[in-house]
Each structure stands twice: as structure tokens, then as C-alpha cells.
C-alpha positions as CSV (number, residue, x, y, z in Angstrom):
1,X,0.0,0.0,0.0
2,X,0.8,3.7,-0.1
3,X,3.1,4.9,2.3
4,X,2.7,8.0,4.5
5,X,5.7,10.2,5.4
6,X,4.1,11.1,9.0
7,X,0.5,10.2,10.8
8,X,-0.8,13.5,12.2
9,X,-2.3,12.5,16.0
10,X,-5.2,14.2,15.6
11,X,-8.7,12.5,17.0
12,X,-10.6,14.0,14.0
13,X,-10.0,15.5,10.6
14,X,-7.2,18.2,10.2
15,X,-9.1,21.3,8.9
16,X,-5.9,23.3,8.4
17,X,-2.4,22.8,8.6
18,X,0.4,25.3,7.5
19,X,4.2,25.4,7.7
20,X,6.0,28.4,9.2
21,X,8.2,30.5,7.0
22,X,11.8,29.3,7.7
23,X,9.9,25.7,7.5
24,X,10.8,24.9,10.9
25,X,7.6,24.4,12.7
26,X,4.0,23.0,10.7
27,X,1.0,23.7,12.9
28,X,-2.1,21.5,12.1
29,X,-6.0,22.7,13.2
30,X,-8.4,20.0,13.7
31,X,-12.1,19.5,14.7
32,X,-11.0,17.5,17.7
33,X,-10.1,20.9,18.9
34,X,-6.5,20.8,19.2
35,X,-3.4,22.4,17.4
36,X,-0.4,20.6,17.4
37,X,3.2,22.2,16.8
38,X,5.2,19.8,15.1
39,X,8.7,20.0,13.6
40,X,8.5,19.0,10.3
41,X,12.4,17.4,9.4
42,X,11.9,15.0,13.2
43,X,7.6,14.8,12.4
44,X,8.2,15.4,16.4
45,X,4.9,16.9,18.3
46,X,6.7,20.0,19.7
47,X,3.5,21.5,21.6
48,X,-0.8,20.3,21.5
49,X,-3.1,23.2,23.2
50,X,-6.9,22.5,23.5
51,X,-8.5,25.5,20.8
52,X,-12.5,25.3,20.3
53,X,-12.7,24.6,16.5
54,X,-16.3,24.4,16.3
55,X,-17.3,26.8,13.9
56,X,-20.5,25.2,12.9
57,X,-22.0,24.6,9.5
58,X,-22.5,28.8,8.6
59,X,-18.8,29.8,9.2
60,X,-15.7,28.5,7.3
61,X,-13.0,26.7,9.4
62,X,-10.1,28.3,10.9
63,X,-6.5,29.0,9.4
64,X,-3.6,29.7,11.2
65,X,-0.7,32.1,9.9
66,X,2.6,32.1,11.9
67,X,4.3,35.4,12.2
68,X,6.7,36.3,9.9
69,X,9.1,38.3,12.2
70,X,8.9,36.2,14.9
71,X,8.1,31.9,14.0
72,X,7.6,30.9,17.5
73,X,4.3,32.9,17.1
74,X,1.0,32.3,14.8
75,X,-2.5,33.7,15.1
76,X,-6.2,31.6,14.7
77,X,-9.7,32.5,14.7
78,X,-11.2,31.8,17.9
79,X,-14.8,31.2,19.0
80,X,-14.2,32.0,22.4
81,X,-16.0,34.9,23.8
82,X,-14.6,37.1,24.6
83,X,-11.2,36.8,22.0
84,X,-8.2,35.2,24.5
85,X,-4.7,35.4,23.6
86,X,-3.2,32.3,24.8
């Protein structure tokens, strides 16, 4: 069969995913309501944080965009209310 280079550990699909600019972090979003930091030359899970994904069926999913002055930070929507920074 068809081999894969890395298995995400997500509980449910990945709804985004998006490398940072340098290429040395990937973050993936997923409807279990985690992003997960990984390092993409090890496929090592760097950092998980609980995120609330649900966006229902009216909104689009959420993105995430790393910084591109400063990699070790990225942005998301969020359906917390009110907006956190975490």
C-alpha cells in the first residue's frame, strides 16, 4: 500500500495545517479541537493546546498564519467569547 511520510495524531479530521516561514515548525487545526506544533524534518509533536474549532456549519473553518518576524508565534480564529490570547 501507499506509504505515508508522518501520521498526524489528531482525533478527527485536520481542517488546516500550514508550515512556518523558515519551514521549521507546521502547525495542524483539527475538529477535535487541538493544534499541534510539530517539527516537520523529526515529524516530532513539539507543543498540543486544546483550541475550540467548532465553527459550525455557517462559518468556514479556521487557518492559522505564523508570524513572519517572529516563527515561534502564529495567530487563529477563535470562538471564544470574549477573544483570549493564549
Amino acid at each position: 500500500g501507499k506509504q505515508h511520510l508522518m501520521n498526524l495524531t489528531h482525533g478527527a479530521g485536520v481542517v488546516s495545517a500550514t508550515f512556518s516561514r523558515s519551514g521549521k515548525f507546521a502547525a495542524s487545526l483539527s475538529w477535535d479541537n487541538t493544534i499541534r506544533i510539530i517539527d516537520p524534518q523529526t515529524f516530532n509533536e513539539l507543543h498540543s493546546m486544546q483550541h475550540n474549532n467548532q465553527t459550525g456549519r455557517w462559518l468556514s473553518t479556521f487557518g492559522c498564519s505564523f508570524d513572519p518576524l517572529h516563527e515561534n508565534f502564529f495567530i487563529t480564529g477563535s470562538m471564544a467569547n470574549p477573544p483570549v490570547l493564549d
